[in-house]
N, C-alpha and C positions, 0 to 999 in steps of 0.2 A: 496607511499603515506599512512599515517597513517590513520586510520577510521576518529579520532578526525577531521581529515582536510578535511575530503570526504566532496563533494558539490552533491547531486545528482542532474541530467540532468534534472529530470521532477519530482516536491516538491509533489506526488499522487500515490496511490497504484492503479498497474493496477490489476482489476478486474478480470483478466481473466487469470493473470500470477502465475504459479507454477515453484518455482525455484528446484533444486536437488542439496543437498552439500550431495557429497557420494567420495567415493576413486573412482580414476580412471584404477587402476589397472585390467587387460581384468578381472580377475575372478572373481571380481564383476559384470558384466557388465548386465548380467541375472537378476540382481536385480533391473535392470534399465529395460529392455526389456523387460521381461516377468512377470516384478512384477508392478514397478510404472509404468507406460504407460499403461497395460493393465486398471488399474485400473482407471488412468484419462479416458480412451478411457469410461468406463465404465456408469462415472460422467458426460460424455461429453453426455450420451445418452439422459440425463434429460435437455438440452439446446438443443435451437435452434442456426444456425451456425452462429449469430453475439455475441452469448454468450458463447460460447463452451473455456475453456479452454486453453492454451496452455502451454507447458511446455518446459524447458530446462535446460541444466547443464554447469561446467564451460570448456568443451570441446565440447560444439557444434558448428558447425563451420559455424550459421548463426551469430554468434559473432563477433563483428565488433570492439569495442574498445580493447583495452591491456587488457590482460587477468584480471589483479587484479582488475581494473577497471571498469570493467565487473561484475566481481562476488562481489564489492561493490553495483554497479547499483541495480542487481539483489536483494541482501538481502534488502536495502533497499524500493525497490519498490515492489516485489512480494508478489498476495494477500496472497498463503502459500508458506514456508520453509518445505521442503521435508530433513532432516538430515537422514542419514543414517551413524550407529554408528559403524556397524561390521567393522572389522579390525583395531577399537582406532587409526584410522588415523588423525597424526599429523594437515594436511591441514586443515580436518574435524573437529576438534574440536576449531579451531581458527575461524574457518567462522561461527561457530555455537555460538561460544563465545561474536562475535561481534552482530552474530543476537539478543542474547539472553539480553546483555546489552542495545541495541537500540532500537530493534523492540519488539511489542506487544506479550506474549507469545501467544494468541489465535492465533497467525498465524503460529504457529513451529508448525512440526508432527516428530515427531521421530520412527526412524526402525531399527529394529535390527534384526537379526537371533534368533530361542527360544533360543540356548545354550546360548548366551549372557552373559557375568559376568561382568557388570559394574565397573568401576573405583569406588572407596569409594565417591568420588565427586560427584559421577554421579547415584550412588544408588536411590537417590529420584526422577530421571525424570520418567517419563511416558512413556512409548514407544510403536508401534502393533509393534509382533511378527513375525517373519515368518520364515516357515518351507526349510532353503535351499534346498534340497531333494526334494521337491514336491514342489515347490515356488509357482506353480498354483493354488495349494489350499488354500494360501493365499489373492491370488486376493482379493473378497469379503469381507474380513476383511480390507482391506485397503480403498478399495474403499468408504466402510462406513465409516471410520474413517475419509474421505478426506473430504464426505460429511458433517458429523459431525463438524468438524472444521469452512465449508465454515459458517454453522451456528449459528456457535460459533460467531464469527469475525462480520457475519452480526448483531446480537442482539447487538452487542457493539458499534457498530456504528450507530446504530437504536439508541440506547439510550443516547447516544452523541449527538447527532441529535435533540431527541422529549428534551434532557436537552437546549440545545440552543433554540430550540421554543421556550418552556416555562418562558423566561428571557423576550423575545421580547413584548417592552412594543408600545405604542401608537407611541410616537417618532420613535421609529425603525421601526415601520410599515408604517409609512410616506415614509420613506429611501426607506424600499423595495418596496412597490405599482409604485413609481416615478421613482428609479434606477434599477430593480433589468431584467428587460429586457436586460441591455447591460450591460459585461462584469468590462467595467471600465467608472469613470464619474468622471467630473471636475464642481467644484462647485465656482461658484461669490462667491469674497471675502467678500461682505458683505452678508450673509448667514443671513439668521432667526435662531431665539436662537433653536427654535424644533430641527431645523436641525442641529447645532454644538452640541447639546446634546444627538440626536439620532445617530449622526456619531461615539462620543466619543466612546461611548456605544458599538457599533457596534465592533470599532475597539479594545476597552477591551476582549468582549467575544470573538477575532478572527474571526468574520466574515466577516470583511473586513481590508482594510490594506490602510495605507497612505503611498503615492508617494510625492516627493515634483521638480521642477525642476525649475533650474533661470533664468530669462525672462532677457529683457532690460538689457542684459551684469551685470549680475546677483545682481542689484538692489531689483528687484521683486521677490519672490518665488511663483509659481504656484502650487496648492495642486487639485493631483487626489487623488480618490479612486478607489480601486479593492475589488473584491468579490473575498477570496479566497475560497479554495476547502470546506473545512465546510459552508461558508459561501453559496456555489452555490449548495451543496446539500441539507445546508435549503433551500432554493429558487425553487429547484428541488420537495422537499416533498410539500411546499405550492403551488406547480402548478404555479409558476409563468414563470419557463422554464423548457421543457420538458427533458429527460433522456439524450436523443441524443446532447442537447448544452448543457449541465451540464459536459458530458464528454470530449466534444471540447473546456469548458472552461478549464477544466482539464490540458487537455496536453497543450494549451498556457498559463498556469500561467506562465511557467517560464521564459515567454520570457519577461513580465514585472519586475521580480527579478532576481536577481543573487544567486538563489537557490540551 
């Protein structure tokens, strides 16, 4: 399957996922063990255990779908991309290529070895350093850099966020006071104009989404809305549902789209 055609399973970045595109070859393997994992382990210190981090790569074998498939999942939904450049492997540079076309840079971290000599392409990225030889002593430079990142990624999404508030006009706030409790809502055809004006709205800035389906042997069309994920984390900052259904509407959005 080509990227262009990936559908991913769940349309939300999970929070708490760190993926690894590194070679799999064993002599790297230390740079997985005793490099990154110590350093999420590190990251993990600053969370309590429904927030703590997890991580994986595309050979861990709590991996359930086909491997390619898998490691589209992954770049797509992981809140970071852990690249690992040493040894200019082919694999590497294609998963990274994809992430780098599709997903947000704030959420890449790149790693290299210090001897490192970048391709001419690849001269402008950014990368932490790490010392093969002493990998230990890198930890903490990594670890910071993870953190750095995670608050990279939040401020962006904070501000994406406080921009959709700030749009929400009187109409829209009608919508959310009356809808914004449950997930998805079906509105009487004859609506008040507030209310086809705040929906319109609504569903321009993507905070919510129109469903349509055919009634009476498909005479009639039936129009729901859904709150998508922007849309349930404004809803989440205005206090009108708490952290914990923000994230449960998360993982069922997709069962209303074919996402």
């Amino acid at each position: 399957m080509y990227p262009f055609n990936f559908k991913v399973e769940n349309n939300f970045i999970d929070f708490r996922k760190i993926f690894v595109v590194m070679p799999l070859a064993e002599k790297y393997n230390t740079v997985y063990t005793d490099l990154i994992v110590p350093a999420i382990d590190n990251v993990n210190k600053k969370f309590d255990e429904k927030n703590k981090l997890h991580y994986t790569r595309a050979d861990d074998p709590k991996n359930t779908r086909s491997g390619w498939l898998e490691i589209l999942e992954n770049i797509f939904s992981s809140r970071i991309i852990i690249g690992v450049l040493t040894g200019n492997n082919a694999n590497v540079f294609y998963e990274l290529g994809i992430a780098h076309a599709t997903q947000q840079i704030e959420r890449q971290l790149l790693l290299a070895e210090e001897e490192y000599q970048p391709k001419f392409d690849l001269k402008d990225l950014i990368y932490v350093k790490y010392n093969p030889t002493k990998i230990s002593e890198s930890i903490p430079s990594l670890t910071e850099s993870i953190i750095d990142t995670l608050k990279i990624y939040d401020m962006k999404k904070d501000r994406q966020i406080s921009l959709a508030l700030s749009k929400i006009g009187m109409y829209e706030f009608e919508i959310i006071k009356e809808f914004g409790k449950v997930s998805h809502f079906v509105l009487e055809k004859n609506i008040e104009q507030k209310y086809f004006i705040g929906l319109s709205f609504l569903c321009h800035t993507g905070l919510t989404r129109l469903s349509t389906k055919s009634i009476n042997g498909g005479i009639n069309l039936e129009y729901s809305f859904y709150w998508t994920n922007l849309g349930n984390a404004v809803l989440n900052r205005m206090q009108i549902i708490n952290t914990e259904e923000m994230y449960k509407r998360f993982n069922e959005y997709h069962k209303f789209f074919d996402v």
